[in-house]
C-alpha positions as CSV (number, residue, x, y, z in Angstrom):
1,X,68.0,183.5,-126.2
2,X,65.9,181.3,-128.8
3,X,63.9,184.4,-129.5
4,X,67.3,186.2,-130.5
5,X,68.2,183.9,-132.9
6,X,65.0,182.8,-134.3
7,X,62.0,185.7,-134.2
8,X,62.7,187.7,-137.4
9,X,65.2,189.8,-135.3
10,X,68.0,191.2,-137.1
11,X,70.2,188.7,-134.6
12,X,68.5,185.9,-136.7
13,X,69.3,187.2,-140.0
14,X,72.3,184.3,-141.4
15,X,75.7,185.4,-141.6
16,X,74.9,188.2,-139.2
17,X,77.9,189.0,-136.7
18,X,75.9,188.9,-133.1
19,X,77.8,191.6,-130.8
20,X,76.9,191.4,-126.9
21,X,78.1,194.0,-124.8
22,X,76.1,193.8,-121.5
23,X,77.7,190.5,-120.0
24,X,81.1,189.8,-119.8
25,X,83.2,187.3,-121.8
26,X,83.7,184.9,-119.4
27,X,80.1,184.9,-118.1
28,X,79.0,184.6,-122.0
29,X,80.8,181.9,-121.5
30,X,79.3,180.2,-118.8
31,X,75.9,180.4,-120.3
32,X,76.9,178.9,-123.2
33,X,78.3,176.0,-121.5
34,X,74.9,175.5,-119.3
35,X,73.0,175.7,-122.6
36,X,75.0,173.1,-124.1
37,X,75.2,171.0,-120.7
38,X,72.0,172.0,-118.6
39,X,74.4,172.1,-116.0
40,X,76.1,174.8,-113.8
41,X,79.6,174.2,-113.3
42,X,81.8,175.0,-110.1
43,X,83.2,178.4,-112.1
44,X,79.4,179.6,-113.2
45,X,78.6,178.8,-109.3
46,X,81.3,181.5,-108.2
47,X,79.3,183.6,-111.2
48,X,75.6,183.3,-110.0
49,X,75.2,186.9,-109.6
50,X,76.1,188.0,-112.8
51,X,74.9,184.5,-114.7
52,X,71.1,185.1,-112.5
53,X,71.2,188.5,-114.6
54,X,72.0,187.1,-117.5
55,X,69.6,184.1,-117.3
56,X,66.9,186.7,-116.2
57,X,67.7,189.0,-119.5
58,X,67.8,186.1,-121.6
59,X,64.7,184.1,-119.6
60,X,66.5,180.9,-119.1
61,X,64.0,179.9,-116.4
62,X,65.8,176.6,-115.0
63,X,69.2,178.3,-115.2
64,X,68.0,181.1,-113.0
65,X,67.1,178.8,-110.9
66,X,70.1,177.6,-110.2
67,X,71.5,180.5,-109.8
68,X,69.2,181.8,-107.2
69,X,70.2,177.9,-105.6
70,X,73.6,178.5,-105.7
71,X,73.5,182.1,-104.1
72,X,71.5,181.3,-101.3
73,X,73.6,178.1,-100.6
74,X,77.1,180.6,-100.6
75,X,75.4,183.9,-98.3
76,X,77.9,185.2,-95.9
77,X,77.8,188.0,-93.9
78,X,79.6,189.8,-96.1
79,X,77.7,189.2,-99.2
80,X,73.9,189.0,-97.9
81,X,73.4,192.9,-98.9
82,X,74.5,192.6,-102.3
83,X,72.5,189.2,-102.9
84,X,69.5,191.1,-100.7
85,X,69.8,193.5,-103.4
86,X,70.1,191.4,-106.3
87,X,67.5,189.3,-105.4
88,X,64.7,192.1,-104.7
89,X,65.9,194.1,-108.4
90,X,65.5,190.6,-110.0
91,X,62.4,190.1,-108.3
92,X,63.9,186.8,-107.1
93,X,61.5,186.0,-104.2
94,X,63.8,183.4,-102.8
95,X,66.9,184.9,-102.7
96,X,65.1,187.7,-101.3
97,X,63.9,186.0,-98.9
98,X,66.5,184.0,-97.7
99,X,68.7,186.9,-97.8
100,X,66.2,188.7,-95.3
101,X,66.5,185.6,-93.2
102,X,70.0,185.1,-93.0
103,X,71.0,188.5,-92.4
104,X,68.2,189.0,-89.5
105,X,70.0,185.7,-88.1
106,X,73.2,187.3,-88.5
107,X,72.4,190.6,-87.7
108,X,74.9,191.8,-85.3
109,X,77.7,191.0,-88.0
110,X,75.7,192.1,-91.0
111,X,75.2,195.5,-89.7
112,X,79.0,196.1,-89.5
113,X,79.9,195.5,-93.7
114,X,79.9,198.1,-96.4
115,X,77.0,196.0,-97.8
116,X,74.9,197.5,-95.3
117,X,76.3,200.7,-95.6
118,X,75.5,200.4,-99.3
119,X,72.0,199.5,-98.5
120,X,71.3,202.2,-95.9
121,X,72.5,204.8,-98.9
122,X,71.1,203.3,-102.0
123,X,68.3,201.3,-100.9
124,X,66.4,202.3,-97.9
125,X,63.4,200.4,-99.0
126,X,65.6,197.3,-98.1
127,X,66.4,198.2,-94.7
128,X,62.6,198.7,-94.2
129,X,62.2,195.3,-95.3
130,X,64.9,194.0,-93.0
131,X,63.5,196.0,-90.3
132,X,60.2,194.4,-90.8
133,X,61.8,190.7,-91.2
134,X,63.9,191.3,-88.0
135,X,61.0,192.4,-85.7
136,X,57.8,190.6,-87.2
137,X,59.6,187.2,-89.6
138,X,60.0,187.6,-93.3
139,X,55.9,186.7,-93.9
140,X,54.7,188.6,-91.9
141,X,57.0,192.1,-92.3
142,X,56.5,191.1,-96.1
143,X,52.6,191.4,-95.3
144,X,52.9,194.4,-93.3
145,X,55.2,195.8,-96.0
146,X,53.0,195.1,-99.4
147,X,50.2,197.1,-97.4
148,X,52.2,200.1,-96.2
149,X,51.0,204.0,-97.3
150,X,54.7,203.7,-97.9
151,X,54.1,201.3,-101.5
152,X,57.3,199.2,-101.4
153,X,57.9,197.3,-104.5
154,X,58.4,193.9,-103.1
155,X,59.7,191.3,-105.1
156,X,57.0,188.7,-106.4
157,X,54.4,191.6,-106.0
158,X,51.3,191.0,-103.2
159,X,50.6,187.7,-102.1
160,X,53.3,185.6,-105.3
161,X,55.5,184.0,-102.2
162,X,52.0,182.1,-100.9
């Protein structure tokens, strides 16, 4: 965001009307307020998943964070595809991770949402990965993963999770 406003861009330029339309209003709002507070609120808590993408377009490191907190804290069995999802696109390691873990847990329940319906369509390099988790724990299917002929692009590339 500070590079927005203050690297020469035409955003930086005074008097300059700056127009975002890739994040909604009320999510604009949201990260406003953390910038202002270094806090997220109850409302940008029900918002993680859009506020993580905006605090990963605008590289707002500790609001991410708490984001990626707040969405593993809330997984359901209803949601754990979508954050699955989220997290690997984000390349949030631990919201990928503890989305492969909770849904292995739950698996039985997991398997019967439109989440995984979703996945099985849009993402089968997901259900791989959950396949992997399920059978062999989330280190070690994530090892077995990173060197599979397949090349799965697994969030934090080879070897970031430690």
């Amino acid at each position: 965001m500070r590079a927005l406003l203050t690297n020469g861009m035409c955003e930086s330029k005074g008097g300059r009307k700056i127009e975002i339309t890739d994040i909604e209003a009320p999510v604009f709002k949201e990260l406003l307020r953390y910038l202002y507070t270094d806090e997220l609120t109850a409302e940008g808590a029900l918002m993680a998943d859009q506020l993580l993408v905006a605090a990963d377009k605008y590289q707002l490191e500790r609001l991410r964070w708490l984001c990626e907190k707040s969405l593993i804290s809330a997984l359901t069995e209803e949601n754990v595809c979508e954050v699955l999802a989220l997290g690997a696109s984000l390349n949030a390691v631990s919201v990928w991770e503890s989305s492969l873990a909770f849904a292995v847990d739950h698996a039985e329940a997991v398997l019967a949402t439109e989440g995984m319906e979703r996945i099985a369509s849009q993402r089968p390099d997901l259900l791989v990965q959950l396949f992997a988790a399920a059978k062999l724990g989330v280190k070690r299917g994530r090892e077995i993963c990173e060197s599979s002929p397949m090349k799965l692009k697994l969030p934090g590339g080879p070897g970031a999770w430690g």
